[in-house]
C-alpha positions in Angstrom: -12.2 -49.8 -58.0 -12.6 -46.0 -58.4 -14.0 -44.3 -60.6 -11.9 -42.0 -62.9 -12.6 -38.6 -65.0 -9.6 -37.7 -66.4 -7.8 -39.4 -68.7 -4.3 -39.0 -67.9 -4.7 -41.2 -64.8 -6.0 -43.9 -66.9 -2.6 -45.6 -67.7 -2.2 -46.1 -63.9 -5.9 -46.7 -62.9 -5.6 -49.8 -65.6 -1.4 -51.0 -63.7 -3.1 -51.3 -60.3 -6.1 -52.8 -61.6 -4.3 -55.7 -63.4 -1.3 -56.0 -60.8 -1.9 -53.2 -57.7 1.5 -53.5 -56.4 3.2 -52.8 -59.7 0.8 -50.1 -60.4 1.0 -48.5 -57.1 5.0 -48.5 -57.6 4.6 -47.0 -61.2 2.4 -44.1 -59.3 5.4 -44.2 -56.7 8.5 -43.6 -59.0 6.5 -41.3 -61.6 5.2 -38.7 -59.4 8.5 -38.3 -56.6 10.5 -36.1 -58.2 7.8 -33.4 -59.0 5.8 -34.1 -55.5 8.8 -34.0 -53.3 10.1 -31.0 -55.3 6.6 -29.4 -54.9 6.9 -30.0 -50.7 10.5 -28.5 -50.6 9.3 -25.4 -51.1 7.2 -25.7 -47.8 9.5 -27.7 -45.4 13.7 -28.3 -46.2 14.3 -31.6 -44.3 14.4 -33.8 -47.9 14.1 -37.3 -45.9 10.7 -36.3 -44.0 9.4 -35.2 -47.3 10.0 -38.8 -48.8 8.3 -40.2 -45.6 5.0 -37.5 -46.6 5.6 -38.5 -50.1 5.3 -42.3 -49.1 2.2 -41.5 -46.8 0.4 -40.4 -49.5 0.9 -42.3 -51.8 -0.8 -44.9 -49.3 -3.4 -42.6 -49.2 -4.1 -42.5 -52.8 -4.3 -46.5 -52.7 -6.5 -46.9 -50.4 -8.9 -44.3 -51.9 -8.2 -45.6 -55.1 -9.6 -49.3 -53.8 -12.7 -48.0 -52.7 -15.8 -48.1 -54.8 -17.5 -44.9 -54.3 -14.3 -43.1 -54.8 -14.0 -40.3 -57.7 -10.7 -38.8 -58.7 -11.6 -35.6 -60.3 -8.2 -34.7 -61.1 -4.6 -35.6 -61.8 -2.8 -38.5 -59.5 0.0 -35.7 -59.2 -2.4 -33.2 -58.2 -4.1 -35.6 -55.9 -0.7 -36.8 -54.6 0.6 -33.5 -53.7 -2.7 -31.7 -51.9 -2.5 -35.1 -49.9 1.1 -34.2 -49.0 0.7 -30.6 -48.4 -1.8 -31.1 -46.1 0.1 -33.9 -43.9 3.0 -31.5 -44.2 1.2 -28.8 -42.3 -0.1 -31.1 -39.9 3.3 -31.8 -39.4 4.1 -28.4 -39.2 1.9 -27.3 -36.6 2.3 -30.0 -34.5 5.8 -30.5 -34.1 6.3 -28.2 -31.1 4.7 -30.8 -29.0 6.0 -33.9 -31.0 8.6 -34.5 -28.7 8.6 -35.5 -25.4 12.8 -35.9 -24.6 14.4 -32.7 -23.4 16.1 -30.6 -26.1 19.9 -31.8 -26.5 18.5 -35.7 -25.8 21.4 -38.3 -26.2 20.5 -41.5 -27.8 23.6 -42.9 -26.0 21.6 -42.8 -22.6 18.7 -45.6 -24.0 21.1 -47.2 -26.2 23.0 -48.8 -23.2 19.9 -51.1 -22.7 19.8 -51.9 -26.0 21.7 -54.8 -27.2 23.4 -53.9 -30.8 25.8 -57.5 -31.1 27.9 -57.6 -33.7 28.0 -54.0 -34.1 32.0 -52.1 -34.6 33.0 -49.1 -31.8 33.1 -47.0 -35.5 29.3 -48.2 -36.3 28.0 -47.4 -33.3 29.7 -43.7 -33.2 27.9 -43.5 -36.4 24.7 -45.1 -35.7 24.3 -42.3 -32.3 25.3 -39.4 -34.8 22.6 -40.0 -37.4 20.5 -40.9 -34.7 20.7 -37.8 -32.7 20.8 -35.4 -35.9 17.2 -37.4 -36.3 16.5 -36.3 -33.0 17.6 -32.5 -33.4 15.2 -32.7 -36.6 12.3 -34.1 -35.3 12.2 -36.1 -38.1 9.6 -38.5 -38.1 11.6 -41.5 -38.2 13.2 -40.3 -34.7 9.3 -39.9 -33.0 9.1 -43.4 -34.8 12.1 -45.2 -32.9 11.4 -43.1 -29.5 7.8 -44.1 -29.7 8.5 -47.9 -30.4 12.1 -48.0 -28.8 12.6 -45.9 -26.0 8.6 -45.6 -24.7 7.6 -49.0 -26.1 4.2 -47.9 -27.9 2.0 -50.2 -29.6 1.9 -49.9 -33.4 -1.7 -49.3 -32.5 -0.8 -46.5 -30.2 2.1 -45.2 -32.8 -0.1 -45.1 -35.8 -2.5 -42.7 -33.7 0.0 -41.0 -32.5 1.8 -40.2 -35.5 -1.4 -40.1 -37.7 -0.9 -43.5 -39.9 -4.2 -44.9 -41.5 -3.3 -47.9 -39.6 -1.3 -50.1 -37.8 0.1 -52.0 -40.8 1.3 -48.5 -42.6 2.9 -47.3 -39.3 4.7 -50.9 -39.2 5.8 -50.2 -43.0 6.7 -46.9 -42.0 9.0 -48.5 -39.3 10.5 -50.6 -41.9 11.5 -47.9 -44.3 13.2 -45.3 -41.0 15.2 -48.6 -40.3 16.4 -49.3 -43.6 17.1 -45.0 -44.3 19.1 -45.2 -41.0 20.9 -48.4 -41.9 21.5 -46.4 -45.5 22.7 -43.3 -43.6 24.7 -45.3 -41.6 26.3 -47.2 -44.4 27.2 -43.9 -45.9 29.2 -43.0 -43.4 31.3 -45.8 -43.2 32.2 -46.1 -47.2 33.3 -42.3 -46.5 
């Protein structure tokens, strides 16, 4: 486990020691508010931040479970030069993020894909948040047209869209389904 100077991470560095996932959630729900709030100032598009938030956080845990590790300064500190610096990756790559022509209609892939079960009024609503993803760049959207439309390996989309690995773009995956299922959700209790 890492090695820790300042005192204040302490309460933490002891959580993920005696249970890591409730100590890396404690990290999780402690720092958001300020990190995210400490993004927005750089980039507006709130859900992407919580996806940068999420990476780094990652980041931090991996780190943290490495032995020659040394955290010389606050986990919020830590936390949010981790997500500043993804966020300006982000930044000055996202002119060449996307592939799809600019007005792309999720509506044209969609027809192969089989959505059973699924209500005239859900799907209207699933291809509207789907294509304000898309007019966003958001990184769920390079997530699903990277898995979904050009049928990319994990291993290929966690290069791609610079995960750590294969298992945190996978995660990743899981949490754009669930915010689009969320969004979607939304929507219909409107």
């Amino acid at each position: 486990m890492a090695k820790t100077y300042d005192q204040s991470n302490q309460y933490y560095i002891d959580l993920i020691q005696d249970n890591s996932e409730r100590g890396i959630d404690r990290i999780f729900l402690d720092h958001k508010q300020y990190c995210i709030k400490y993004l927005a100032q750089y980039y507006p598009i709130y859900s992407d931040l919580e996806e940068i938030y999420s990476d780094s956080v990652m980041v931090l845990y991996e780190n943290l479970l490495k032995p020659d590790f040394h955290l010389t300064c606050t986990l919020q500190t830590y936390l949010c030069s981790i997500g500043k610096n993804q966020l300006f990756k982000r930044i000055n790559r996202q002119k060449e993020v996307s592939n799809l022509p600019d007005g792309f209609d999720c509506g044209d892939w969609l027809e192969e894909v089989e959505l059973d079960g699924i209500s005239p009024q859900e799907y209207s609503i699933f291809v509207d948040v789907f294509n304000k993803m898309a007019a966003a760049k958001s990184k769920c959207y390079q997530m699903f047209q990277l898995f979904y439309y050009q049928k990319s390996s994990m291993k290929d989309i966690a290069h791609e869209l610079g995960y750590s690995s294969e298992a945190n773009a996978r995660q990743q995956k899981y949490k754009c389904l669930v915010r689009l299922r969320e969004h979607i959700n939304k929507r219909l209790e409107k």
